[in-house]
N, C-alpha and C positions, 0 to 999 in steps of 0.2 A: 700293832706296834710297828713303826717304821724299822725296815733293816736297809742295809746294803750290801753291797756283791760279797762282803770279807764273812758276812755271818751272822756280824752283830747289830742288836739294835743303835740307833741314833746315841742312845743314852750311853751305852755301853761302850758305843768306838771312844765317845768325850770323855769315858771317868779313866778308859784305857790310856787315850793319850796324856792323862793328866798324871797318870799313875808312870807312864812310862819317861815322862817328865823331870820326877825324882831322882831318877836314877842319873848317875854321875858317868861327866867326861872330861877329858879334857883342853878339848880344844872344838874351835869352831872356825871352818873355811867357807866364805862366798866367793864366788865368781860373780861377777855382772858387768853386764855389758845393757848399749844402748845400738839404735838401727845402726849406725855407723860405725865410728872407729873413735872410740875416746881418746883426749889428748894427754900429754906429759913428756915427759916421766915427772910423777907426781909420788913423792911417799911422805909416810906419819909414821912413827911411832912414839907411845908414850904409855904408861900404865895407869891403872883405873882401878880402885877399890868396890868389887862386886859381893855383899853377902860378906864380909871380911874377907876376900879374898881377891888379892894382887890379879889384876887380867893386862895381858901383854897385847896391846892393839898398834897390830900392823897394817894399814893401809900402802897399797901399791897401785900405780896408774900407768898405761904407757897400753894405748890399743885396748884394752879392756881395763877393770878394776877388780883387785881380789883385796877381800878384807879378810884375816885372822886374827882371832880371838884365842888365846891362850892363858892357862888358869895355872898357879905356879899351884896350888895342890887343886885335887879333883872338885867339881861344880856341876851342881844338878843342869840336865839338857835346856832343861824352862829358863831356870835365872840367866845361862851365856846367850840364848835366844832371846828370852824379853831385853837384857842388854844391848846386844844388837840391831832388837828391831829398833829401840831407842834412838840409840848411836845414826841407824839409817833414816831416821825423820831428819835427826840435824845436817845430816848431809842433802839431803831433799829442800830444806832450807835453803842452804847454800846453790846447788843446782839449777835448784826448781821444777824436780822430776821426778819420781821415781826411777832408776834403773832395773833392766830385767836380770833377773835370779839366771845365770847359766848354772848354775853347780852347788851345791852344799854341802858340807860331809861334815859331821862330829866325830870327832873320834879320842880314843881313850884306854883303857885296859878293861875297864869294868866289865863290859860288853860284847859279844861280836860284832863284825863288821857289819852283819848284815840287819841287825837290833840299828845299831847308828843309824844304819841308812834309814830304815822304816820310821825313822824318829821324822828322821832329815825330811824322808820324803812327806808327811804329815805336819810338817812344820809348813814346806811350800803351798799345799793342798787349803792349809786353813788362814793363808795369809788374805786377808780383808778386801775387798774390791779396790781401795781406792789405792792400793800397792801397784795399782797400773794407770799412768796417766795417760790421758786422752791426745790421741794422737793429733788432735788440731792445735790443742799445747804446745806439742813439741815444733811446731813449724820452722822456730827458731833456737838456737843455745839463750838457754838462760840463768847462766852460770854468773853467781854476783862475786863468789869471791872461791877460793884455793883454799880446800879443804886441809892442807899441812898449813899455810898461813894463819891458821886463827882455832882448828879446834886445838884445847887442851883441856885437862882435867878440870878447870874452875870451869870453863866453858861449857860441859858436858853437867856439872850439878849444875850452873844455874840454867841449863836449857829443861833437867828434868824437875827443876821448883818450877819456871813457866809452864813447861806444858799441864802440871798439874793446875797451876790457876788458870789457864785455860780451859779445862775439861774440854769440855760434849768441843765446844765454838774450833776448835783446831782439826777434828775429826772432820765436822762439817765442813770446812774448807778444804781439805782432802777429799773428800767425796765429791762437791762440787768443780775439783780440775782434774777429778778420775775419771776414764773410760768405763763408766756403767751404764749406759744406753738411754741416761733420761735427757733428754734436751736442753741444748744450751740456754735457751730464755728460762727453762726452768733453774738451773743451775744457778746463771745470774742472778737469777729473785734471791735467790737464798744465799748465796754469797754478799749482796748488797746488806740483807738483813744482817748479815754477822758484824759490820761497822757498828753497830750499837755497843753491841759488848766491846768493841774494840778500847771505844774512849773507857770503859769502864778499866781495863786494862792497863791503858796508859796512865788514868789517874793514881791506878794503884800501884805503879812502879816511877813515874816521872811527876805526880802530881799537876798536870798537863788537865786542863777542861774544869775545874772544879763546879763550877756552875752549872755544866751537864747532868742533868739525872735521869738515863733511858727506864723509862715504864713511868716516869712523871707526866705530868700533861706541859709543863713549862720545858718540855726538853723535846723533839723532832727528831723523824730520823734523819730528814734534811739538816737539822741542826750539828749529827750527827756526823753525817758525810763530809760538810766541809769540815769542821773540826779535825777531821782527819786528813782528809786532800791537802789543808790547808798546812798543816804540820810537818807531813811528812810525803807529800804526794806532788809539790809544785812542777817539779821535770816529768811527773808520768802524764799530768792533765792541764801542763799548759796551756796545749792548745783549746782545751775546750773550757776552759775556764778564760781565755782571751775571747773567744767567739760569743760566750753567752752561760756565764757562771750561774746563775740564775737557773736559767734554762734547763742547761744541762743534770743542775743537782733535780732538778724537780723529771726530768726523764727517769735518774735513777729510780727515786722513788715511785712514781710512777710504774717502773718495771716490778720493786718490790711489792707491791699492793694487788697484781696481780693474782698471788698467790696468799691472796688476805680478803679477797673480797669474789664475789661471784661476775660475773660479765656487767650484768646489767647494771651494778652499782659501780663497775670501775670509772674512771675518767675517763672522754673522749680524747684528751688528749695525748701527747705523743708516749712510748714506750719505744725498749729497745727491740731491735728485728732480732732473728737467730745468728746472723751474718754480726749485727753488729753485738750482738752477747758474746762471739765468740773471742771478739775484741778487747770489750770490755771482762772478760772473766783475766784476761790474761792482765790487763791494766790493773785490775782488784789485788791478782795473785803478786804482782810487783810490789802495792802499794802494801800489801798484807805480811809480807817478806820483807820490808823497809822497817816497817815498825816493831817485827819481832826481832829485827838484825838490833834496833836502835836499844829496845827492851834490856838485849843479851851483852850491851855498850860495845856494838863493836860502831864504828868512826864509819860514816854517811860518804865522806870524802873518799875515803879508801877504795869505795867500788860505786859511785857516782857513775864514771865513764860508764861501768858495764850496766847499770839500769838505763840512761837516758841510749846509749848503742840499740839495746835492746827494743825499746819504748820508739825510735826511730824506724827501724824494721818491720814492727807489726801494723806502725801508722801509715806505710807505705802497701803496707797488703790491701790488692785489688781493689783498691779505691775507696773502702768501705768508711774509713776516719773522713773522707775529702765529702762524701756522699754524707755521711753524718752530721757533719758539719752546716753545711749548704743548706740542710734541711730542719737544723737542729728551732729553727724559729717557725716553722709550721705550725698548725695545731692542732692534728691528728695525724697518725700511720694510713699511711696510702694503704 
């Protein structure tokens, strides 16, 4: 039976934290921060219906970010935490990053302090890999809009109706712009693949593609990709949809099939490099962020500057877009 250093088996630390879960607090504080220095001053509050119970969410910005959670009567540790974690994907939305955990503390009467903390600290311990994103991500701010400008109450249920029809496909895109060690051309493949479901998405909230039917034989994932480039992606692939729109969608696919077909059956022709995956994961995660921004109605115009800003930035890194470009009508990888 597997143990660890505390005693217990595997099985046993999961049913403890789940049991130790129940048990009620009242309040919940993060601290986080990023490598630098966050900006603002930036604040939110507004209240939130958790389990029937009123939660008091304070957000604060200025050099770091501290978010508090507050339960006007007591709330098990799980339900203010799975809130939270929630509440912190849509802010990750908006961003485009995860931020690092400095601090966490529950606290409450129920309990001692010291129960809290081993809550808190088993809360940080089992938080998911992709809760860290990949530091070639972060090369630049990719902050689309101010998180006091737009979340509220309706904004937070319909963010948790989407991620539900989202399932597994949201995860996967979190893992794929997480720091988890597997290589960016891999990353890319499986990000590109997630455009399928995307249109399926769109059609189910904007009625957008109806003709689309991914897993049919009358439907492409090329089909797929502009569908969506073409929707909600014109400023992130201008350019490469001016150089060789054709081309370019058949690269993507082409990188996707990589991880669909063995070597010897793939195409000789061109895919993406790891340089240029690291490019395009970031152009994905924009275009991926656009369409759930569009999902959730928040207005394209509102923070237009900050995607095309952004989009301008990464196309200037190390030559890699200019290099892409030039080569994009080759027909195969040097």
């Amino acid at each position: 039976m597997l143990t660890n250093n505390t005693g217990f088996s595997v099985k046993q630390k999961e049913e403890k934290f789940i049991e130790d879960g129940k048990k009620n607090c009242s309040a919940l504080s993060v601290v986080l921060r990023n490598e630098g220095i966050l900006g603002g001053p930036h604040f939110l509050k507004m209240y939130y219906a958790v389990e029937g119970r009123d939660i008091s969410v304070d957000i604060e910005q200025a050099g770091i970010r501290r978010v508090r959670l507050t339960a006007v009567s007591p709330i098990s540790m799980s339900a203010l935490w799975g809130f939270y974690s929630q509440l912190e994907r849509l802010l990750v939305l908006l961003d485009g990053r995860f931020l690092i955990i400095e601090k966490m503390e529950f606290s409450g009467e129920n309990l001692s302090e010291v129960e809290y903390g081993e809550y808190a600290d088993e809360c940080r311990k089992q938080r998911l890999v992709y809760c860290k994103t990949d530091p070639a991500y972060c090369y630049t701010d990719h902050c689309f809009l101010k998180f006091e400008d737009v979340i509220t109450p309706d904004l937070l249920s319909r963010w948790f109706a989407l991620q539900e029809q989202l399932d597994i496909v949201h995860q996967v895109v979190l893992y794929n712009i997480a720091d988890t060690g597997i290589t960016h051309d891999v990353k890319c493949a499986n990000f590109i693949e997630c455009l399928e479901p995307m249109t399926e998405i769109i059609n189910e909230y904007k009625r957008f593609f109806p003709s689309l039917k991914p897993g049919e034989r009358t439907t492409t994932l090329k089909m797929c990709i502009d569908a969506v480039i073409s929707k909600y992606g014109t400023d992130i692939f201008a350019r490469e949809y001016s150089a060789n729109k054709e081309r370019f969608l058949q690269v993507l696919v082409n990188t996707r099939n990589r991880i669909i077909h063995i070597k010897r059956n793939q195409t000789k022709d061109k895919f993406l490099s790891d340089s240029e995956s690291i490019l395009y994961l970031v152009k994905l995660c924009h275009l991926y962020r656009v369409v759930l921004l569009s999902l959730l109605g928040m207005d394209y115009d509102s923070y237009r500057d900050a995607v095309v800003s952004s989009v301008k930035r990464w196309e200037n890194w190390e030559g890699i877009l200019d290099n892409f470009l030039a080569g994009l009508n080759t027909s195969q990888n040097k």
